[in-house]
ROTORVEX-231615 format. One record per residue (C-alpha): z, x, y; residue in three letters. Coordinates in steps of 0.02 Angstrom, whole numbers, plus 50000, padded with zeros to 5 digits. Each point is the difference from the previous one (the first is absolute). Layout:
<nodes>
ZXYala ...
</nodes>
This chain:
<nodes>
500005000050000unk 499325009050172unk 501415001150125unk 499334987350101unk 500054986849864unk 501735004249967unk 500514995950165unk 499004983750039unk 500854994649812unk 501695007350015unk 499984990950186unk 499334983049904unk 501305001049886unk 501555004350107unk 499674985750102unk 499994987149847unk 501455008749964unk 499735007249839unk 499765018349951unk 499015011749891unk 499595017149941unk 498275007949931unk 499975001549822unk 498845013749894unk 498544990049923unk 500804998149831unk 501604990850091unk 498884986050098unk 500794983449978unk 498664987549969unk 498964994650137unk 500454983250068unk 498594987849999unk 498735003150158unk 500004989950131unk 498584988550030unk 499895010350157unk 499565016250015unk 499525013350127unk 499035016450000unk 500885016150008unk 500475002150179unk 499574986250071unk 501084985950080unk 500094981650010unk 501074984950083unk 500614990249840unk 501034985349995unk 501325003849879unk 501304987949894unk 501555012050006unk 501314999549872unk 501454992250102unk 500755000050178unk 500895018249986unk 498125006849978unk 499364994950158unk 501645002650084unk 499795019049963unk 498014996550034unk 500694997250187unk 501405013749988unk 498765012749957unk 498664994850139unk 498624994949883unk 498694995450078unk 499964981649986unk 498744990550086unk 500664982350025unk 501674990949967unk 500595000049820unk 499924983149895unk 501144994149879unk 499094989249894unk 500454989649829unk 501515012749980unk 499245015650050unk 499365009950149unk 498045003750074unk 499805015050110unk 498535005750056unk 499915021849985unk 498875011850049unk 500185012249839unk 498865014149934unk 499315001049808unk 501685007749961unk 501264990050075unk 499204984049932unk 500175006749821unk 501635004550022unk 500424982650085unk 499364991249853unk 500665010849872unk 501864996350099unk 499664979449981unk 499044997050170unk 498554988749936unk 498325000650126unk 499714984550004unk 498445000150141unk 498875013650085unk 499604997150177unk 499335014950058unk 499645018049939unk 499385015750097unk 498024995149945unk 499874984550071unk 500155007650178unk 498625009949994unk 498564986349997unk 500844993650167unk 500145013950117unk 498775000750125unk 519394923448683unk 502145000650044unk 501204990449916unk 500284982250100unk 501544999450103unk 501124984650033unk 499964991650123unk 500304983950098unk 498464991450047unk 499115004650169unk 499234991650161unk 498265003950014unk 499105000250149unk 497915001950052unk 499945011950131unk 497874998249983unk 498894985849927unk 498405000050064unk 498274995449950unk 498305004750034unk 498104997049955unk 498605012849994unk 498575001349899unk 500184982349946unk 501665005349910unk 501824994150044unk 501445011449990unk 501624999650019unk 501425013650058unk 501884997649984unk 501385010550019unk 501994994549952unk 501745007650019unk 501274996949893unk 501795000950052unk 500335009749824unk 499455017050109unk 500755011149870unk 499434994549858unk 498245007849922unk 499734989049867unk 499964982450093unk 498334992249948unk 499364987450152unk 498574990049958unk 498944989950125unk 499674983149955unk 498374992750121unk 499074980050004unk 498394994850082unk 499674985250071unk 499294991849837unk 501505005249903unk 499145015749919unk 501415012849975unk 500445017349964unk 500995014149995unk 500125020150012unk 501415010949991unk 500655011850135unk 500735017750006unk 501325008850073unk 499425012250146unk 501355012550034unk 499585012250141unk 501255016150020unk 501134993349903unk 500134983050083unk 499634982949939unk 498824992050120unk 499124983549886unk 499004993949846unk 498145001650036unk 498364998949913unk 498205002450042unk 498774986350078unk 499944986249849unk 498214990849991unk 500474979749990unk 498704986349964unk 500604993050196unk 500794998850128unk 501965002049961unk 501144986050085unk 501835003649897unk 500495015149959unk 501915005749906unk 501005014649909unk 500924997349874unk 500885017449915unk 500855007049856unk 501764996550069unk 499624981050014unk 499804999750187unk 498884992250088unk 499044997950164unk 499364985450105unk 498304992949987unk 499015009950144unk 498204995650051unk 498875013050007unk 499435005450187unk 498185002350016unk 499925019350052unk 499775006650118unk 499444983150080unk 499135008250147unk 498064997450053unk 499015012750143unk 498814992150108unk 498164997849932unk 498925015050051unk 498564995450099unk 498224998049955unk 499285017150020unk 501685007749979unk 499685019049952unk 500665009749837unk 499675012349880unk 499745014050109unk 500735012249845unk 498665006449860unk 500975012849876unk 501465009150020unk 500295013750142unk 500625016350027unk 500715008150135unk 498515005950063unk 499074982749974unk 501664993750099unk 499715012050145unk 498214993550022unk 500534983449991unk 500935002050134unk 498985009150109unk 498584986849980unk 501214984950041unk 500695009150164unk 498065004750039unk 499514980549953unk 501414991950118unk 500295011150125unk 501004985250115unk 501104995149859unk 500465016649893unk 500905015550035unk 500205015049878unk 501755006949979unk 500195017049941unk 501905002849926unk 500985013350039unk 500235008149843unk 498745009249923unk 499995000549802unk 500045013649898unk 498224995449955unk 499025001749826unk 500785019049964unk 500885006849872unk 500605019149988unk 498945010449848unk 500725002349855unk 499665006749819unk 500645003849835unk 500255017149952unk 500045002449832unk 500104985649865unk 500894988250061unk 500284993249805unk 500715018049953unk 500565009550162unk 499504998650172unk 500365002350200unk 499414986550123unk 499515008650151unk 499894993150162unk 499254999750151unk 501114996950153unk 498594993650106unk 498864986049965unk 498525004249896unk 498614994850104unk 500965011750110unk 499145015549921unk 500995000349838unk 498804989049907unk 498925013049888unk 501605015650018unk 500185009249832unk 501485005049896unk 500165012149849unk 500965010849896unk 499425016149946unk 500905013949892unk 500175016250082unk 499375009649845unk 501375012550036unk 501985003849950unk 501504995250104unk 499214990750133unk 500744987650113unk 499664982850030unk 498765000450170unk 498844986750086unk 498515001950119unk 498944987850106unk 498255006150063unk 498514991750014unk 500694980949949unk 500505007449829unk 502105000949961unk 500175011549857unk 501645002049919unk 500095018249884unk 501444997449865unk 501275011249973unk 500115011749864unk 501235010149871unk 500035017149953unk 498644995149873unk 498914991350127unk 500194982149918unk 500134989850140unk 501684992050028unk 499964988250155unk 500614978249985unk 499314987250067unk 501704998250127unk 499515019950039unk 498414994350053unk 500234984250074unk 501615008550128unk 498935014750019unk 498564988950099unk 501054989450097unk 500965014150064unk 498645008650059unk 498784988950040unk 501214988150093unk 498864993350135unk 498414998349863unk 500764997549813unk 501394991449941unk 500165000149792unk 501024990249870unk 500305002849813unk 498894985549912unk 501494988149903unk 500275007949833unk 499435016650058unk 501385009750060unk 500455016649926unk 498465002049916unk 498955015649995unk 498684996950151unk 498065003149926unk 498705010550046unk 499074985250094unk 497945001550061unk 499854995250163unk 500464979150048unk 499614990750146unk 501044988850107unk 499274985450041unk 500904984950116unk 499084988349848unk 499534986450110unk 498444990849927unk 499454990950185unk 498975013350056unk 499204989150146unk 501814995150051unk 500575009850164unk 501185012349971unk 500864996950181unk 501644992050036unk 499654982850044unk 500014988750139unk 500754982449952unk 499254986050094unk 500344982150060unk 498954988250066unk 500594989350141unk 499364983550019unk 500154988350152unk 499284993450144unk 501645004150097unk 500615016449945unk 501205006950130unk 501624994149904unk 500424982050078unk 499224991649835unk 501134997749851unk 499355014349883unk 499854998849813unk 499765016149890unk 498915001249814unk 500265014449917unk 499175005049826unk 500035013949851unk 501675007950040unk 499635001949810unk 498415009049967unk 499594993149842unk 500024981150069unk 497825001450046unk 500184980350009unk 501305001950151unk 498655008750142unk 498744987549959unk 501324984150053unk 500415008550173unk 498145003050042unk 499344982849968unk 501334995050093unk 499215009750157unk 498474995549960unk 500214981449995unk 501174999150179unk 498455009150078unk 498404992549911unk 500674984450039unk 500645000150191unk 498354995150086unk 499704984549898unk 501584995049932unk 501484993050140unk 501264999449881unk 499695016549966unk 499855005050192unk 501634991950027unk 500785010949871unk 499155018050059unk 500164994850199unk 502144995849978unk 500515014749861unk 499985019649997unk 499395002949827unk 500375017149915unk 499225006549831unk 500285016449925unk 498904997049836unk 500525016649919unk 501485006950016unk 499925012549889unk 498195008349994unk 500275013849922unk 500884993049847unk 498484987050011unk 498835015349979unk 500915007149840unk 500044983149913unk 498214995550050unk 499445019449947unk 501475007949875unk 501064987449921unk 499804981550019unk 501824996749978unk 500775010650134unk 501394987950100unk 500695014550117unk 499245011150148unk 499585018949978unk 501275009350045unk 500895012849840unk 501925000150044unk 500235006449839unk 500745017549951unk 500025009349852unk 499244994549840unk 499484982650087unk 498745008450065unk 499205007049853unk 498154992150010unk 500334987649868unk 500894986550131unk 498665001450127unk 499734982449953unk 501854996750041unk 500565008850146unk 499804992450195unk 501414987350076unk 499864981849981unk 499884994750182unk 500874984549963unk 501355005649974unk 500245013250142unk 500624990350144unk 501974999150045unk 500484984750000unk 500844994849828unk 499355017249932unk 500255008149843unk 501175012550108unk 501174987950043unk 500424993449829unk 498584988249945unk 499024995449867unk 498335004049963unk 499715016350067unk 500025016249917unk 500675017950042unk 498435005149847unk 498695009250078unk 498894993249839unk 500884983350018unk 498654984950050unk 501254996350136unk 500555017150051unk 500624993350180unk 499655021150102unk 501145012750050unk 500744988950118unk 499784983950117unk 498294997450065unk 499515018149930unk 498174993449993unk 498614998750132unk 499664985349926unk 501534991949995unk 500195006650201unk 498284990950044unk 500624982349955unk 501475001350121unk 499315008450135unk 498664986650021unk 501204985249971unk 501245009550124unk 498595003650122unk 499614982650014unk 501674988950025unk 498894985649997unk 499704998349838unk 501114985449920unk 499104998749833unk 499565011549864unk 499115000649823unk 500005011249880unk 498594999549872unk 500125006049834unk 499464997349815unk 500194991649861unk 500824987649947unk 499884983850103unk 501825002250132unk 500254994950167unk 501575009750046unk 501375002550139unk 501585008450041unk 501375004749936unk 498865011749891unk 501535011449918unk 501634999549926unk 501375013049960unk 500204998449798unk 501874997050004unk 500244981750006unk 498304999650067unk 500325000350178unk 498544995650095unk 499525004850171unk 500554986450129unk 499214981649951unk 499024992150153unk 500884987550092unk 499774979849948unk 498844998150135unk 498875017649955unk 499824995149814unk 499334983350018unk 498785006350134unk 499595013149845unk 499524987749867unk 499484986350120unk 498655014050058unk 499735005549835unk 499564983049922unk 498504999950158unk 499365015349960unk 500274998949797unk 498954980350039unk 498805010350097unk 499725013949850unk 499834983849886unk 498674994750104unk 498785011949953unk 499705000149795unk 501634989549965unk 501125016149978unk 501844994550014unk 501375011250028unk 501354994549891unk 501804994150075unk 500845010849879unk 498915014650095unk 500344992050169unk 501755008150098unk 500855015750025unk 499245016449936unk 501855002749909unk 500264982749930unk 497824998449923unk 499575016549960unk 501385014449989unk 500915014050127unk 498795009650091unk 501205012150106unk 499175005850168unk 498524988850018unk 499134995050137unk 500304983150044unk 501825001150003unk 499615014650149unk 499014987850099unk 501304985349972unk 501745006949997unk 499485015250133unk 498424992450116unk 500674983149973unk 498124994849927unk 500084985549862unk 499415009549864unk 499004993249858unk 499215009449861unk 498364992749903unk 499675008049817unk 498114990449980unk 499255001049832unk 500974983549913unk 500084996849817unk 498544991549922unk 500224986049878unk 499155003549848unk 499514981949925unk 499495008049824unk 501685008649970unk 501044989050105unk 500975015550080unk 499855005850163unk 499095018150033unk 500185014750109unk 498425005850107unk 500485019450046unk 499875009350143unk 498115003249990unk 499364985549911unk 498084997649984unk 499654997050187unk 499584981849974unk 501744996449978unk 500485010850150unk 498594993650122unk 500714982749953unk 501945007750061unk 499275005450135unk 499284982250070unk 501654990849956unk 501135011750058unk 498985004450174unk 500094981450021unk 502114999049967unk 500095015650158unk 498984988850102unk 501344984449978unk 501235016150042unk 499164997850133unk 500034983650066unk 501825000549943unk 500475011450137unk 498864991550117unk 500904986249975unk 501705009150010unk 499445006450168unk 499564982450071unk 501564992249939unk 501065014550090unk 499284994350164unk 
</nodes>
C-alpha cells in the first residue's frame, strides 16, 4: 500500500472510528463484498453515504470531513454526502458506511468547463413545530416536523398520521435529529401524498399524542407576473474568472448610466503556487524541496540532484549555478556515501533560506538519501492560459441613484470555489435588472430606488483551480501549512475556506465548524479575516453603510438561510437569536423570495430548509453573514441553490452536485436570479415603508 493510500485509508477509517493495520499477503482477511460503487485509483467523488449510526457522523464532523450538505437521518440511519478519494471510499465501506448514491465524481466536470434498549417512560405531549404542503411537478408533498416533550429519550418512535379531503389516509414515521448533542425534533423528508393534506397528527411510542394540525400551504407567497417581453437567460455555460471579468467589463461598457465597476481592496494571492518536487522516491525515501517564491516567479523549470562525490571523507556540500541545486553526499573513510534525507533536507533550507525550503517526505526520515538525476520543480498548475497575477476582485454596482441615499442590497457568490452554479445566479441577476430597465417599469422602479451590489466571485483564484486542477476544491489558494502538510500530495487540500474566516462567531472564539487543520475542508486561517478574500466582503459592505440587505449564494442543496449561523458545542450555545420582530421579517421575506424561486420550474425550498443557518443545516464558525448582520447590522440571508430533485421512478429524493450537467445549473441560475430580484423589491419596499 503506497504511502498515500495509507493515509487517505487510515484517515477514512479513524473517522468511522475503527482501526487497522497492514497485513503480509498471506494474513489478508477476506475482502468484504464491493460496493456497487466504485472509483478509479486516485480519483474522487461526492457520494451520498448511509453511515453506520449517529457516533459515525458525529466524528465525520469532529474530524472536518468534508461534507457537502446537512446530514439525514433516515429510516434509523444517517445520509451524508462526502467528498472521498478511491481509498477512503473502500475503507468507508469496508468500516459499514454503505454508498448508497453517486452524485458527482471528478469526470463529470470536465465536459462542462468552458437499535438501544427502550426506556420507561410516562407518555409525552407532542407538538408540530412544521406541517406544510406543497405541489410541483404535478406531485403533492408534505413536510412535518414534531417535538416531543420526552427530550432525553433516543428511542421514542413518533409517527405522523395525515387525511385528505376524501378521507384517503396515511402515515410515515419520523426520526430523531440531535444536533451537538441536543435534541431539537422528529423530522422526515418531503412525503409524496395523492392530495392536498387537510389533518395532520403524531402519535409516538410513549402513547402521547398531538392535536390535529392542518397543513399550511408553503410558502404561500406569489411575485408579480413578469411582463410580456420580459428578458432572461442571458447565461450560456458555466464561467470562469476570466469569463467573469469580461462579463463585467461588457455590462459596465453596455450601460454606462446605470453601472459602475468596483475594484476591492484586496488583491488575491492569484493562480500561484511555490515549485516543488520530489527528490528521491517518494514510496522508498525522499526530500520535498521547495521553492520559497512562487513558481511562475522563476522557479518553475529549477533543477535538483544528488550526486556522489566519487571520493573518501567528504562532507555534505550544496551549490546553485545556472538554475541547477545540486546536493554532493557525504562520504566515509571508504567513500560510500553516508548523508539522510533530514541531512539533506536541513542542509538546503539553511542555506538557501531566501530560495529553498526542504522537508523529509512522511515515512522518510532517517533514511539513506539517493544518488538522484536531476528533477524539476514545477508549481503543477494545469491552467496554463490562467494569469498568474494576484487578482483584482470586482463588484458591479447597479443603480440609477448611486451616491448612497438608496437602500443598498449586496449578492455575493462562490466564496466556495467549487460551487460553478453560484457565479452564474449573481450574473443573471445583473443581467436581467439592466436588460430590462428601458422597457420594463416595474423593473425601472426597482433599479431607479435601490443601490444594487454584486461581487459574482469571490474567490477567483480558488475558481481557477477547481475549473483547471481539481473540480472539488471548496477553499482559496493560500498553503498555511508547515511541515509534512506540505508535501505535494495535499496540493488538492491546502488553501483556507473563506467561509469560515471572518470574526464574528469564529472558530477562534470557541465555535463549531471551523478547523485549526491546515488540510481540514474548513480550515478557518491563521487568524480572523487572514484572507483577501474574506477582507473584500467587508470592506465593500463597510464602504457602503447603505446597504440594508445582503445574499449570499451558494450550492447545493436547496436552503434559504439566516443568522445565528454558529454555536459553541457545549450545550449548544448559539450566537444571539434575532429579536421577535427580526425573525418574522426573516421568514416572512423568505417565503417571497422562496414563492419567487418556485416561480420559475416549480423548485420549492423546503420549510425544514427554511431558518437559521444553525438550526437547518449545521455550525459554520466565522461565516459571512453573521459579519454583515451581527457587525454591519445587514439582515443577512444565505441561498444554497441547487434543490433536491424528486425522482418519480425510485420515489427518493436526489442530490444534483456542485457541477451538475449545466442544464441543471442554467435552470438554478433562472430561479434563483429571479428570488435576488424579489430581494429586491423586498428592500424597496422596506425603504418605502421607513418613510
Amino acid at each position: 500500500m503506497s504511502p498515500r493510500v495509507r493515509l487517505a485509508a487510515t484517515a477514512a477509517a479513524l473517522i468511522l472510528g475503527f482501526s487497522f493495520a497492514e497485513t503480509p499477503a498471506s494474513a489478508e482477511p477476506a475482502a468484504a463484498p464491493a460496493p456497487a460503487i466504485s472509483l478509479s485509483p486516485g480519483e474522487q467523488a461526492l457520494i451520498r453515504f448511509r453511515l453506520p449510526d449517529r457516533a459515525a457522523l458525529d466524528r465525520l464532523v469532529a474530524s472536518g470531513a468534508d461534507l457537502a450538505a446537512r446530514p439525514r437521518t433516515d429510516a434509523g440511519t444517517v445520509l451524508a454526502d462526502l467528498v472521498v478519494d478511491d481509498a477512503q471510499l473502500a475503507t468507508l465501506s469496508r468500516s459499514g458506511a454503505v454508498p448508497v448514491q453517486l452524485i458527482q465524481t471528478e469526470a463529470d466536470a470536465a465536459a462542462r468547463r468552458p437499535a438501544a434498549k427502550r426506556l420507561a417512560a410516562a407518555a409525552d405531549t407532542l407538538t408540530f413545530l412544521q406541517a406544510y404542503w406543497w405541489t410541483t411537478g404535478g406531485r403533492t408533498f408534505l413536510q412535518t416536523e414534531v417535538a416531543t416533550t420526552a427530550t432525553d429519550n433516543p428511542d421514542v418512535e413518533i409517527t405522523v398520521t395525515w387525511r385528505t379531503a376524501d378521507g384517503t389516509t396515511g402515515s410515515y414515521p419520523l426520526v430523531r435529529f440531535e444536533d451537538s448533542g441536543e435534541y431539537q425534533y422528529h423530522y422526515a423528508l418531503p412525503q409524496p401524498l395523492p392530495a392536498k393534506p387537510v389533518q395532520v397528527t403524531a402519535t409516538s411510542s410513549l402513547g402521547g399524542k398531538s392535536r390535529a394540525v392542518t397543513p399550511a400551504v408553503w410558502p404561500g407567497a406569489t411575485p408579480p407576473p413578469a411582463p410580456a417581453g420580459y428578458q432572461k437567460d442571458f447565461v450560456s455555460a458555466y464561467m470562469t474568472p476570466t469569463d467573469i471579468a469580461a462579463r463585467i467589463k461588457r455590462l459596465a461598457r453596455q450601460y454606462p448610466r446605470l453601472v459602475d465597476v468596483l475594484n476591492l481592496p484586496n488583491k488575491t494571492q492569484g493562480y500561484r503556487r511555490t515549485a516543488v518536487t520530489y527528490l528521491g522516491d517518494p514510496n522508498a525515501a525522499a526530500v520535498v524541496v521547495e521553492s520559497v517564491k512562487f513558481g511562475d516567479q522563476g522557479f518553475n523549470g529549477v533543477q535538483v540532484r544528488t550526486v556522489d562525490p566519487g571520493a573518501k571523507n567528504r562532507p555534505l556540500s550544496a551549490s546553485y549555478a545556472d538554475r541547477v541545486l545540486t546536493i554532493r553526499l557525504a562520504t566515509d573513510n571508504a567513500g560510500k556515501t553516508i548523508s539522510t534525507t533530514d541531512d539533506v533536507a536541513n542542509l538546503i533550507t539553511a542555506k538557501y533560506p531566501r530560495r529553498f525550503r526542504a522537508t523529509v517526505e512522511a515515512g522518510s526520515a532517517g533514511l539513506p538519501m539517493p544518488v538522484v538525476a536531476p528533477v524539476r520543480l514545477d508549481d503543477g498548475l494545469k491552467g496554463t492560459e490562467v494569469s498568474k497575477r494576484p487578482w483584482t476582485v470586482q463588484a458591479l454596482r447597479i443603480g440609477k441613484v448611486r451616491d448612497g441615499s438608496k437602500i443598498g442590497v449586496l449578492a455575493y457568490s462562490q466564496e466556495h470555489a467549487r460551487e460553478w452554479a453560484t457565479p452564474l445566479v449573481t450574473l443573471e441577476f445583473a443581467e436581467r435588472l439592466l436588460a430590462n430597465y428601458a422597457t420594463d417599469p416595474a423593473t425601472r422602479e426597482l433599479v431607479d430606488n435601490v443601490d444594487v451590489f454584486i461581487i459574482p466571485t469571490v474567490n477567483p483564484d480558488g475558481a481557477n483551480y477547481s475549473f483547471n486542477d481539481f473540480n472539488f476544491q471548496r477553499k482559496n489558494m493560500v498553503n498555511h501549512c508547515t511541515g509534512t502538510n506540505r508535501d505535494p500530495r495535499y496540493r488538492d487540500q491546502w488553501g483556507v475556506d473563506v467561509n469560515r474566516n471572518y470574526t464574528v462567531g469564529s472558530y477562534f472564539d470557541g465555535y463549531v465548524g471551523g478547523s485549526p487543520n491546515c488540510l481540514s475542508a474548513v480550515y478557518s486561517g491563521t487568524g480572523e479575516l487572514s484572507e483577501a478574500e474574506s477582507n473584500n466582503v467587508i470592506a465593500l459592505a463597510s464602504a457602503h453603510p447603505n446597504v440594508r440587505f445582503a445574499m449570499n449564494v451558494h450550492s447545493y442543496g436547496g436552503y434559504f438561510m439566516w443568522p445565528p449561523g454558529s454555536y459553541k458545542a457545549d450545550g449548544r450555545v448559539t450566537l444571539p437569536r434575532p429579536s421577535i420582530d427580526e425573525s418574522k421579517f426573516f421568514l416572512d421575506s423568505a417565503r417571497r423570495i422562496v414563492g419567487a424561486i418556485a416561480a420559475e420550474r416549480g423548485t420549492v425550498t423546503w420549510p425544514a430548509y427554511t431558518g437559521p443557518v444553525a438550526d437547518v443545516l449545521y455550525s459554520a464558525a466565522g461565516n459571512s453573514a453573521d459579519q454583515l448582520y451581527y457587525e454591519l447590522g445587514i439582515d443577512a440571508w444565505d441561498f444554497e441553490v441547487g434543490n433536491d430533485r424528486w425522482n418519480e421512478a425510485t420515489q427518493e429524493w436526489e442530490g444534483v452536485g456542485f457541477q451538475p450537467p449545466f442544464d441543471e445549473a442554467h435552470a438554478e441560475s433562472q430561479e434563483y436570479a429571479g428570488g435576488l430580484v424579489e430581494l429586491v423589491r423586498v428592500a424597496k419596499q422596506y425603504q418605502d415603508e421607513a418613510r
